[in-house]
N, C-alpha and C positions, 0 to 999 in steps of 0.2 A: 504494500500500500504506500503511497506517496506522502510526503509530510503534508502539502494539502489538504489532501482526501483526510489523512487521520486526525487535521484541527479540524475540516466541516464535521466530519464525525462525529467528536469531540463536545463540537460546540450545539448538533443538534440533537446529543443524545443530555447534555444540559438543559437543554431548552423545555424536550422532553420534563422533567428532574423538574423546573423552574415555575411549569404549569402545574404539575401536580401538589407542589409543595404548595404554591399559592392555592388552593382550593378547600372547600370546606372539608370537615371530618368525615363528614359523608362521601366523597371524590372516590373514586374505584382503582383499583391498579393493574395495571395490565403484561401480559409474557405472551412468549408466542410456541408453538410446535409445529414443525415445520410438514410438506404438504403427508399424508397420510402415507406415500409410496418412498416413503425418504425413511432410514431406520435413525432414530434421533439417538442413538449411541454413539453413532459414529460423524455426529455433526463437527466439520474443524470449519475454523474461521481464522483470520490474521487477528480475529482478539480475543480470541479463547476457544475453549471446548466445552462445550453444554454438557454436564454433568447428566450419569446414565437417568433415565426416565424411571420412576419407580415400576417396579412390579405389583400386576393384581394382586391384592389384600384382601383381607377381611372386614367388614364393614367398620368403620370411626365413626365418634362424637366430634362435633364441629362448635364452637361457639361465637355466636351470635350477638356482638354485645349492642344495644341501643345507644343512641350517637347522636347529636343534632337533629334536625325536623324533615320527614322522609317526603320527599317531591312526589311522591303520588301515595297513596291512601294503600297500602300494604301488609300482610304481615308477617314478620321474619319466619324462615321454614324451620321446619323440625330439625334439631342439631344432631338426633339420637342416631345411629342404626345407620349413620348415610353408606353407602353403598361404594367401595373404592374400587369395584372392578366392573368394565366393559365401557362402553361409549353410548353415549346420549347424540339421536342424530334431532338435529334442529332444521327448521327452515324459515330462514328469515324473510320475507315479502318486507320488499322496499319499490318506491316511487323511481326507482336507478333499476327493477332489475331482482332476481331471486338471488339469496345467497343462502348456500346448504354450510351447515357446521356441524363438525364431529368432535364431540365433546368428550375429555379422555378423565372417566371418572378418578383411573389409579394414579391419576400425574394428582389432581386437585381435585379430592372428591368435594371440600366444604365450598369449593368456587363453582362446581360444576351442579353441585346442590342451590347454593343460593340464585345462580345464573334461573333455573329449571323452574323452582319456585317465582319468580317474578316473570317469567315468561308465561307459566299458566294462572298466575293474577295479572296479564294485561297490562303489568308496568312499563313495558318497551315499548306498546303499540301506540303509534300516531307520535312519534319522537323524533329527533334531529339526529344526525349524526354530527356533534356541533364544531369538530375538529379535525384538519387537515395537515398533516406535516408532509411536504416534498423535498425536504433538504436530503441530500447526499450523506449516508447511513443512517438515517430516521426517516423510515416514508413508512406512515400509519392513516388509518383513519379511524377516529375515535367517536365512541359512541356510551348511550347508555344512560344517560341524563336528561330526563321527560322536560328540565326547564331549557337545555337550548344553552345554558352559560359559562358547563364545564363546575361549577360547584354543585351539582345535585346529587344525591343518592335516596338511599331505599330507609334511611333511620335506621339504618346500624349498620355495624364494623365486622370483618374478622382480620384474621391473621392470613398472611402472605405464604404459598405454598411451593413445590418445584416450581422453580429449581432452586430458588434460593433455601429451602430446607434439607438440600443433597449439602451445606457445608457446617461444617462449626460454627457457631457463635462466634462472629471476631475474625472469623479468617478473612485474612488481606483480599484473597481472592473475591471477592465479594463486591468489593470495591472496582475491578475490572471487569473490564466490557466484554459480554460474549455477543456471537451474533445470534438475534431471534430470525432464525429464517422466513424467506416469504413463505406465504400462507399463515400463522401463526395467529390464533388468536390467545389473546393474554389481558390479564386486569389491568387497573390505575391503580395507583395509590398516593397519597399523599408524602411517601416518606418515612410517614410515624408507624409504629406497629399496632394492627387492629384497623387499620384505616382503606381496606378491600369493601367495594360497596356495592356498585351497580353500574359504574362505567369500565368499559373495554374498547382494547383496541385491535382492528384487522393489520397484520403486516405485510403491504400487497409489494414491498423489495424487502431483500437482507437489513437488518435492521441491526445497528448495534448500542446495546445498552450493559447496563450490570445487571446479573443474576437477580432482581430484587422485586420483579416482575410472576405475578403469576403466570404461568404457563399453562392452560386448559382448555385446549383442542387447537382443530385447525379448519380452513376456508377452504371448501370444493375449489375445484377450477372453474365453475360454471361461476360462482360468486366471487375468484379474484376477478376475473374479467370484470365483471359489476364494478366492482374498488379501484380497476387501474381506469375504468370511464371517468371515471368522478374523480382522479386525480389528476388525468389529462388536461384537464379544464383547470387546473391549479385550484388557488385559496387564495382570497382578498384581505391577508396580510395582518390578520386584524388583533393580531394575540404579540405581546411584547416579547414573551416568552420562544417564539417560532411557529411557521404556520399559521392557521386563521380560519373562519367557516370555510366550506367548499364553494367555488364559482358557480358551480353542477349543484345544487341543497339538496340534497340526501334526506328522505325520511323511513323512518323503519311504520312499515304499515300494520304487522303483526310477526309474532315469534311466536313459533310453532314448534311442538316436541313431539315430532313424529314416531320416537323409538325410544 
């Protein structure tokens, strides 16, 4: 990689970091898994190596803590029993375009639980996709925030899953950047721990960030297509942080959990 490429990197995987940190407790945090036919053990990047993907388990408790004021009328899913093995297949209907998502319960079973729950309460339907990044190693499109302004979530927290829980507490590595490949869908977060809510983001290029991202499925091909329409069209710049809405405005029209 070129010392260029590695400050835009650099500087839009900050940016990334800059909008989440500014957002309310409620803000979501996002990781990515790359496309489904890709074995994510053997993922290398010039900034790391994604740490192996867990293996099916046995069901986990997840918790759910209440948080700030939830942008749509909600209520947090059951933490008990959640299920950490198999995939959740989704289909998103948007105003861009169908997007199908494979939800990988044993990477984030408590992300890929709360995601399921708010999809069959209606909380994503008739929503924005309120964020746009195209910078050279951050190109996302983020979603998941019924008000549109990148501070909303569902009135409560959890905690952040793979791949940042493949490391110790404290390890340095953590701090460096791996690549979230394309396809990859992943949480927001604020930064703080417990601060996983309701926003996510699609990774429709290589993307590099630090481990610190939930990582909890990945985008068909028929719906990157969708996400690289709508990033052709750019963003109108409007977020100090990097990026800005979409040119193309994206709405999620209903989320659907076909399996």
């Amino acid at each position: 990689m070129t010392r260029t490429r590695m400050r835009a990197a650099a500087a839009a995987a900050l940016g990334l970091a800059l909008l989440l940190t500014g957002c309310s407790s409620d803000t979501d945090d996002v990781r990515a898994v790359q496309d489904s036919t890709t074995d994510a053990t053997t993922t290398r990047t010039s900034s790391g190596v994604l740490p192996d993907r867990p293996a099916d388990g046995d069901p986990v408790s997840c918790t759910y803590t209440p948080g700030g004021a939830s942008a749509r009328e909600v209520t947090p899913p059951d933490g008990s029993d959640v299920p950490a093995a198999g995939i959740a297949e989704v289909s998103m209907s948007t105003d861009a375009g169908e997007i199908g998502l494979l939800l990988d319960r044993a990477a984030a079973p408590c992300a890929v639980n709360s995601f399921v729950s708010l999809a069959e309460q209606g909380y994503f339907d008739d929503t924005p996709c309120h964020r746009l990044v195209t910078s050279p190693g951050l190109q996302v499109l983020q979603c998941g925030d019924p008000t549109g302004t990148g501070t909303g979530g569902p009135g409560y927290g959890f905690d952040t899953e793979y791949p940042e829980t493949a490391y110790a507490p404290g390890d340095p590595q953590l701090r460096q950047s791996v690549v979230y490949p394309r396809g990859t869908v992943a949480m927001a977060n604020t930064g703080r721990p417990g601060s996983n809510g309701s926003q996510f983001f699609l990774v429709y290029e290589d993307s590099q960030l630090p481990p610190a991202y939930t990582v909890f499925g990945t985008v068909d091909e028929a719906g990157l297509a969708v996400v690289e329409e709508v990033a052709a069209a750019g963003d109108d710049g409007s977020m100090s942080a990097g990026g800005g809405a979409p040119n193309r405005p994206v709405r999620i029209e209903s989320v659907t959990v076909t399996s």
